[in-house]
N, CA, C and O atoms as a printed pandas DataFrame, in Angstrom:
     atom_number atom_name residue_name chain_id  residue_number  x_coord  y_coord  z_coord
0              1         N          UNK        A               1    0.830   -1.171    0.000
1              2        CA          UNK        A               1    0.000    0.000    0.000
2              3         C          UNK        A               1    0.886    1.250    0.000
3              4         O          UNK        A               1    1.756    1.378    0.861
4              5         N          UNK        A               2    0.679    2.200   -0.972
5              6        CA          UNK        A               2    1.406    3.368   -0.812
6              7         C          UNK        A               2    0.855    4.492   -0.283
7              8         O          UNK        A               2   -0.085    5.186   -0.670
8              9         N          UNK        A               3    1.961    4.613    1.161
9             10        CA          UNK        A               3    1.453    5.671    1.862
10            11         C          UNK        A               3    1.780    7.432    1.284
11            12         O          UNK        A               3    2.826    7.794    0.744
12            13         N          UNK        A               4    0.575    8.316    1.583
13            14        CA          UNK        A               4    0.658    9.751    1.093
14            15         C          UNK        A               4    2.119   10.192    2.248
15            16         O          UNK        A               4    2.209    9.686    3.367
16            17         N          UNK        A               5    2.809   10.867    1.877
17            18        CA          UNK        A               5    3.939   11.707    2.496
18            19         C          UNK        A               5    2.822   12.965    3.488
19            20         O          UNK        A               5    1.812   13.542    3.083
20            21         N          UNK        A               6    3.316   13.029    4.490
21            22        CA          UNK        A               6    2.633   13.898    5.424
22            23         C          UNK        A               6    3.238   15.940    5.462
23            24         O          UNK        A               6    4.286   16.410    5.019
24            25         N          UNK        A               7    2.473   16.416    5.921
25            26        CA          UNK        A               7    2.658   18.078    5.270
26            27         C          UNK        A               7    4.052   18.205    5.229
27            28         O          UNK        A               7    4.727   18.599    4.279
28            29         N          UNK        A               8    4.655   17.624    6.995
29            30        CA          UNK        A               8    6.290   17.956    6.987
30            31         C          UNK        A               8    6.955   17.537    6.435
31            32         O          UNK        A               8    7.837   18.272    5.991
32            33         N          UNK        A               9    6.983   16.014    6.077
33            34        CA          UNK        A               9    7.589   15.552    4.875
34            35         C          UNK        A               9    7.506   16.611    3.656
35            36         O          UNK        A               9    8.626   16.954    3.278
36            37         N          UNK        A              10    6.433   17.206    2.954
37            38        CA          UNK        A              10    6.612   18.171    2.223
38            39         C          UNK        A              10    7.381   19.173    2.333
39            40         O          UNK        A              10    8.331   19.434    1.595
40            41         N          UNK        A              11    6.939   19.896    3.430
41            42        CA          UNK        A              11    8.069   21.032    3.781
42            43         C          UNK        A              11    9.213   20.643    4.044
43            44         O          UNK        A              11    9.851   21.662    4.308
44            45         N          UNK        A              12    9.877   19.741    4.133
45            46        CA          UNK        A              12   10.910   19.402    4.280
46            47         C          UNK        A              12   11.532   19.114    2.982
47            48         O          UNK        A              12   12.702   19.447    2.796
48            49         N          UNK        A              13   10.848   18.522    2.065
49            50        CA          UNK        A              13   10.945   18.385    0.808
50            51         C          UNK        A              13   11.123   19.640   -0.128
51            52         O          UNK        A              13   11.881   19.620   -1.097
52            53         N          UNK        A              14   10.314   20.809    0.259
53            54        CA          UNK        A              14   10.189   21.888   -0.471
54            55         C          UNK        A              14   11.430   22.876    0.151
55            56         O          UNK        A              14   11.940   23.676   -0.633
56            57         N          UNK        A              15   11.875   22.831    1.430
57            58        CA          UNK        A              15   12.820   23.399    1.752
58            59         C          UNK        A              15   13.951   22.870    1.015
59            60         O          UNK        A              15   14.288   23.392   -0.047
60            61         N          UNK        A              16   14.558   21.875    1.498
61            62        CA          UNK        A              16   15.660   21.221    0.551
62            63         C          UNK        A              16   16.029   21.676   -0.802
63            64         O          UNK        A              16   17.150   21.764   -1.301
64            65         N          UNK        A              17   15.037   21.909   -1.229
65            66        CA          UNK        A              17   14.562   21.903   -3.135
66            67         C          UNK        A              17   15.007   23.471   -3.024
67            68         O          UNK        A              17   15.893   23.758   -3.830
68            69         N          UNK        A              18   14.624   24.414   -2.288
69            70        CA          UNK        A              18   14.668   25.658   -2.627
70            71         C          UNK        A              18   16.338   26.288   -2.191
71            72         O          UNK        A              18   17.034   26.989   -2.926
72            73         N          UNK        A              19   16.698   25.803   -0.798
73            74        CA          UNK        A              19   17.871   25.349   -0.304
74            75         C          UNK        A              19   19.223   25.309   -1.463
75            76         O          UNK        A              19   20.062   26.166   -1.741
76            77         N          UNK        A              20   18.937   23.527   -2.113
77            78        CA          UNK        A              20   19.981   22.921   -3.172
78            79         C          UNK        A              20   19.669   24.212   -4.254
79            80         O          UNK        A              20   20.643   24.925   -4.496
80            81         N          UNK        A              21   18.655   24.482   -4.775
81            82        CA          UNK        A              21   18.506   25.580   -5.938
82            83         C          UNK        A              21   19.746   27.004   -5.561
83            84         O          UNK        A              21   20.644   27.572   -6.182
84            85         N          UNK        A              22   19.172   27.093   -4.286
85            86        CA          UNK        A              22   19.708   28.803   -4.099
86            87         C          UNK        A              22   21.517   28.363   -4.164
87            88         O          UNK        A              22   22.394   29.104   -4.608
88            89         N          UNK        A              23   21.715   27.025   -3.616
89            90        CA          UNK        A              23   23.094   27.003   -3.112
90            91         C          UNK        A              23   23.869   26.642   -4.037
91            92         O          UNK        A              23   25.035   26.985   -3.843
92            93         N          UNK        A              24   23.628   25.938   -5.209
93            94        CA          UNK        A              24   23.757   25.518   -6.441
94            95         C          UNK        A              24   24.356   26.914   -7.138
95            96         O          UNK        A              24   25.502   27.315   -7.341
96            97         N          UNK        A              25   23.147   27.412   -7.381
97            98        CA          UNK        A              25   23.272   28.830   -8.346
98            99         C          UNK        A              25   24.264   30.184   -7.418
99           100         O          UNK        A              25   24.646   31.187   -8.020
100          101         N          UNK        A              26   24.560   29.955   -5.870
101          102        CA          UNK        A              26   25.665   30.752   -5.328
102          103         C          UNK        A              26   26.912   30.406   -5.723
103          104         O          UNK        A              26   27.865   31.172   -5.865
104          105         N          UNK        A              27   26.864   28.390   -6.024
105          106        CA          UNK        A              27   28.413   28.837   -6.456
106          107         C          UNK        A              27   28.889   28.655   -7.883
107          108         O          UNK        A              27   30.002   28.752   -8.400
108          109         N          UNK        A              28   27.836   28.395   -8.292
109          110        CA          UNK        A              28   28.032   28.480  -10.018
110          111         C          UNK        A              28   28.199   29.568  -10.058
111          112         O          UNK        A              28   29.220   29.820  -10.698
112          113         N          UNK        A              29   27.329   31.072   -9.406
113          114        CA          UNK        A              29   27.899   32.237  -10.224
114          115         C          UNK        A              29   29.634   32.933   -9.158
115          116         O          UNK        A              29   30.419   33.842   -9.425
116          117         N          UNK        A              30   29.587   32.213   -8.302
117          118        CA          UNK        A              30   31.104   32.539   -7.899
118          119         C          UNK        A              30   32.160   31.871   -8.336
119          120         O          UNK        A              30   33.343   32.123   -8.107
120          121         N          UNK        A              31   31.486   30.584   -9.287
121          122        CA          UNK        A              31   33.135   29.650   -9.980
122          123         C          UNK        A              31   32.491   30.416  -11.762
123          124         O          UNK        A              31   33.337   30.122  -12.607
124          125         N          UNK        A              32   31.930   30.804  -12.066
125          126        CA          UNK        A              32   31.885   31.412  -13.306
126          127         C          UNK        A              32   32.665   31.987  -13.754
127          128         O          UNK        A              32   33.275   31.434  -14.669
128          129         N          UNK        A              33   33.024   33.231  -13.407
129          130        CA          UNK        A              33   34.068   33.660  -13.830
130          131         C          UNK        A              33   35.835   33.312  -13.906
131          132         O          UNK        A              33   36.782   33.605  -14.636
132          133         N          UNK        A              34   35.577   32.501  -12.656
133          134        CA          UNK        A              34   37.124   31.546  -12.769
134          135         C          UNK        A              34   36.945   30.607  -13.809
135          136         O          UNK        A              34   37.910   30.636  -14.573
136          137         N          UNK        A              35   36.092   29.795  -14.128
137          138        CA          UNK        A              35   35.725   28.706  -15.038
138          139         C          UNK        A              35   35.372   29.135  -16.556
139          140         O          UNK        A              35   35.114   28.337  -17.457
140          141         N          UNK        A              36   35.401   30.258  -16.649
141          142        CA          UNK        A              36   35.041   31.188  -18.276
142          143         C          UNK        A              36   35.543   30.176  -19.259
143          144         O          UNK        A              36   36.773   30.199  -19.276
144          145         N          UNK        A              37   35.091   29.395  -19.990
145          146        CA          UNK        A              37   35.743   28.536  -21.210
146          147         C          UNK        A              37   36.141   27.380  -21.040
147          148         O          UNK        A              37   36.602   26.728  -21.977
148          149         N          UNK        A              38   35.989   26.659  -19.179
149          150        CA          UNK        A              38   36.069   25.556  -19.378
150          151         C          UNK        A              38   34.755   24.561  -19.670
151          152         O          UNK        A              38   33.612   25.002  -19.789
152          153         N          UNK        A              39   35.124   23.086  -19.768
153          154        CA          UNK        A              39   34.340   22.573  -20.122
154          155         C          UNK        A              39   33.492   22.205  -18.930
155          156         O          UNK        A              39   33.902   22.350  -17.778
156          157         N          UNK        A              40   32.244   21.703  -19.244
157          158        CA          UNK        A              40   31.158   21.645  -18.343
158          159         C          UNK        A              40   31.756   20.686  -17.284
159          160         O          UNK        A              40   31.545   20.995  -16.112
160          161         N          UNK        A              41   32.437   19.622  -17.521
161          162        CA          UNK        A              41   32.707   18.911  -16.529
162          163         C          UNK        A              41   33.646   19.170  -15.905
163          164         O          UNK        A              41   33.629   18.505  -14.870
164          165         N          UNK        A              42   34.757   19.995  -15.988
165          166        CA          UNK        A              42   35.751   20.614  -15.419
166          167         C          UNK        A              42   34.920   21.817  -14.400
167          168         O          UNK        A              42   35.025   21.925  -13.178
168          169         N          UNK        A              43   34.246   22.488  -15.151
169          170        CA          UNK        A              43   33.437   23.170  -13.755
170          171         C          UNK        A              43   32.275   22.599  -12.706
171          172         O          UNK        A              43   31.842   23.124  -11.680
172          173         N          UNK        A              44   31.927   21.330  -13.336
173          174        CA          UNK        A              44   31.136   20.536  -11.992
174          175         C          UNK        A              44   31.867   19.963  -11.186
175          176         O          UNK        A              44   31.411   19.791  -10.056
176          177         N          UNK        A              45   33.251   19.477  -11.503
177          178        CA          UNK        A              45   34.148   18.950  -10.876
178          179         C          UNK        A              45   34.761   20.151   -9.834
179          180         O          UNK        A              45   34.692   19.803   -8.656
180          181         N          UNK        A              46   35.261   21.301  -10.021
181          182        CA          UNK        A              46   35.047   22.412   -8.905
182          183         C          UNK        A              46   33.717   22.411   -8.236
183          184         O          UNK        A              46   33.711   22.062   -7.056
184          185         N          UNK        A              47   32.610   22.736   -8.783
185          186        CA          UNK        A              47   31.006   23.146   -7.665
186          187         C          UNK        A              47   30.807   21.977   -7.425
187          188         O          UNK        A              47   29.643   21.791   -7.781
188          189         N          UNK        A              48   31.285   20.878   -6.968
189          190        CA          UNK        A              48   30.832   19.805   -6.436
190          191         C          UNK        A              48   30.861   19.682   -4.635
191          192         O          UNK        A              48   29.982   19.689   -3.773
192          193         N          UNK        A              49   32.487   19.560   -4.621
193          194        CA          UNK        A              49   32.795   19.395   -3.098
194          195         C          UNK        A              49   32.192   20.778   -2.387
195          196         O          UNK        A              49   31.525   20.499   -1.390
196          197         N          UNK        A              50   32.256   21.910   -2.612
197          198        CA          UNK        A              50   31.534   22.901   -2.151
198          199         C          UNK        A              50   29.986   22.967   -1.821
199          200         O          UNK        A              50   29.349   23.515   -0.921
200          201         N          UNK        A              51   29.537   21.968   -3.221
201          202        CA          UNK        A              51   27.997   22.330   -3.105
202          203         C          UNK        A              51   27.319   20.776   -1.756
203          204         O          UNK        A              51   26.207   20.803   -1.228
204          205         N          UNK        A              52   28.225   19.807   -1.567
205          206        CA          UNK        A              52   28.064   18.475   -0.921
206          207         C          UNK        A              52   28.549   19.291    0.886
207          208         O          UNK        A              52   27.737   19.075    1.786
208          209         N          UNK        A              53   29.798   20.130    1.229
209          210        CA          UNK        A              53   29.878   20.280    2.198
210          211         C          UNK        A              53   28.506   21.657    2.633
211          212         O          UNK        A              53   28.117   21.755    3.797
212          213         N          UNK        A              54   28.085   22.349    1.796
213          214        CA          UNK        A              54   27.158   23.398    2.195
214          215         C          UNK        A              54   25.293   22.901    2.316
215          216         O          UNK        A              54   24.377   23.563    2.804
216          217         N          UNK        A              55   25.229   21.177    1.513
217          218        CA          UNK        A              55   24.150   20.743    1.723
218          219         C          UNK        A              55   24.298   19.890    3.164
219          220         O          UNK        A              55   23.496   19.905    4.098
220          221         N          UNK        A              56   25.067   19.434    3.107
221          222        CA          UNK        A              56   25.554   18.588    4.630
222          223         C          UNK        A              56   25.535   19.467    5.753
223          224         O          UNK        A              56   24.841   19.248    6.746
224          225         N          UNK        A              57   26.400   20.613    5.596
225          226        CA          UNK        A              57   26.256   21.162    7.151
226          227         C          UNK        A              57   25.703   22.548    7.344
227          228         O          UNK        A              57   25.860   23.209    8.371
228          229         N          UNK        A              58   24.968   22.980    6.154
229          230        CA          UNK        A              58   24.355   23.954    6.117
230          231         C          UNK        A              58   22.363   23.889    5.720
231          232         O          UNK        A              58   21.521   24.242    6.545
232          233         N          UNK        A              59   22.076   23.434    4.498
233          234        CA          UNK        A              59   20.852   23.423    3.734
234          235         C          UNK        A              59   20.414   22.447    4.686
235          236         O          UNK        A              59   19.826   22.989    5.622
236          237         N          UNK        A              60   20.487   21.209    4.783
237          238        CA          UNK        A              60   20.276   20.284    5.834
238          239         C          UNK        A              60   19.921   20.500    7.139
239          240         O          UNK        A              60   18.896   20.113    7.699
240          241         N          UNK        A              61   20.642   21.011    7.501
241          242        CA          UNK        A              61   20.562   21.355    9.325
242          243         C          UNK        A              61   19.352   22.444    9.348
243          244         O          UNK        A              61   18.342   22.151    9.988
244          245         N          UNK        A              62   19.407   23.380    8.837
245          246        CA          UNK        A              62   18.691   24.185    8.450
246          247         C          UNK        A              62   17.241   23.982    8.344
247          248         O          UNK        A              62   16.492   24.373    9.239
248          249         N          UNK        A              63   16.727   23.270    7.082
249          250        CA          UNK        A              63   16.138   22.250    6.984
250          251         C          UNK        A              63   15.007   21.357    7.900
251          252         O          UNK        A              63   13.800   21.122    7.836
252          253         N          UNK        A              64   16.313   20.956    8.918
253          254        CA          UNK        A              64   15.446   19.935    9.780
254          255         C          UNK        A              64   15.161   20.788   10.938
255          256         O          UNK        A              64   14.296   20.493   11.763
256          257         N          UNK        A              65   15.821   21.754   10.999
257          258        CA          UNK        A              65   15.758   23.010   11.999
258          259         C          UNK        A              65   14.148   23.719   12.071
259          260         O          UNK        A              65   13.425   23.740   13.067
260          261         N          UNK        A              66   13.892   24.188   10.936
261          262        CA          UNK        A              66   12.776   24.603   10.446
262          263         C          UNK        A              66   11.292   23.838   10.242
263          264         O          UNK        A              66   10.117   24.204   10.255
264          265         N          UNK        A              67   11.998   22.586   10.047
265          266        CA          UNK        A              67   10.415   21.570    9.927
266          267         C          UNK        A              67   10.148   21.379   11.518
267          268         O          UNK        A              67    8.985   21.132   11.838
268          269         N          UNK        A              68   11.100   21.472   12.515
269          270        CA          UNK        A              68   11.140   20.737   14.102
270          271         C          UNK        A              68   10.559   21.890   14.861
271          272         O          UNK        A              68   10.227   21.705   16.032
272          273         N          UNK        A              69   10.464   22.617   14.514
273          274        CA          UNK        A              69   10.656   24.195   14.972
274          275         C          UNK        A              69    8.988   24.322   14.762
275          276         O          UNK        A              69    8.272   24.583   15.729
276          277         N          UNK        A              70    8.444   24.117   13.436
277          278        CA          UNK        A              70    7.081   24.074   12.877
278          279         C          UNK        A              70    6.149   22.888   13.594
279          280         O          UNK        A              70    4.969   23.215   13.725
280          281         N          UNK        A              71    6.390   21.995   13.918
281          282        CA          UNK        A              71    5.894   20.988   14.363
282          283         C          UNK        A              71    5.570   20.969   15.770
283          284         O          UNK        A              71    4.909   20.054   16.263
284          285         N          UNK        A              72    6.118   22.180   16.589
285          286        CA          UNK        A              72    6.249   21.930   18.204
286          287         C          UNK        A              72    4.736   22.895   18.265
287          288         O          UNK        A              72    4.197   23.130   19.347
């Protein structure tokens, strides 16, 4: 039987999403101009480890901060 995901599950879902978006597009436009002409995978290979340590100990925490916070 497939269960419906509950509101916080959503918001938690919709935070994340808006979170990875904003944090994504902070450091694409701060490796842009260092990265001018390289190839696409040479600049995901820079915004990677940046964008994995700022979802881990930033978007995340954050995140669960905000859904726990809503729920009390």
């Amino acid at each position: 039987m497939i269960r419906l995901p509950s509101m916080s599950h959503l918001r938690f879902l919709g935070l994340m999403m808006i979170g990875a978006y904003l944090l994504i597009n902070l450091i694409l436009g701060l490796l842009s101009p260092l990265t001018a002409g390289w190839p696409v995978w040479a600049t995901t290979l820079c915004a990677v480890p940046p964008m994995v340590v700022g979802m881990v100990h930033v978007v995340l925490p954050l995140a669960r901060q905000r859904v726990a916070a809503r729920a009390r």
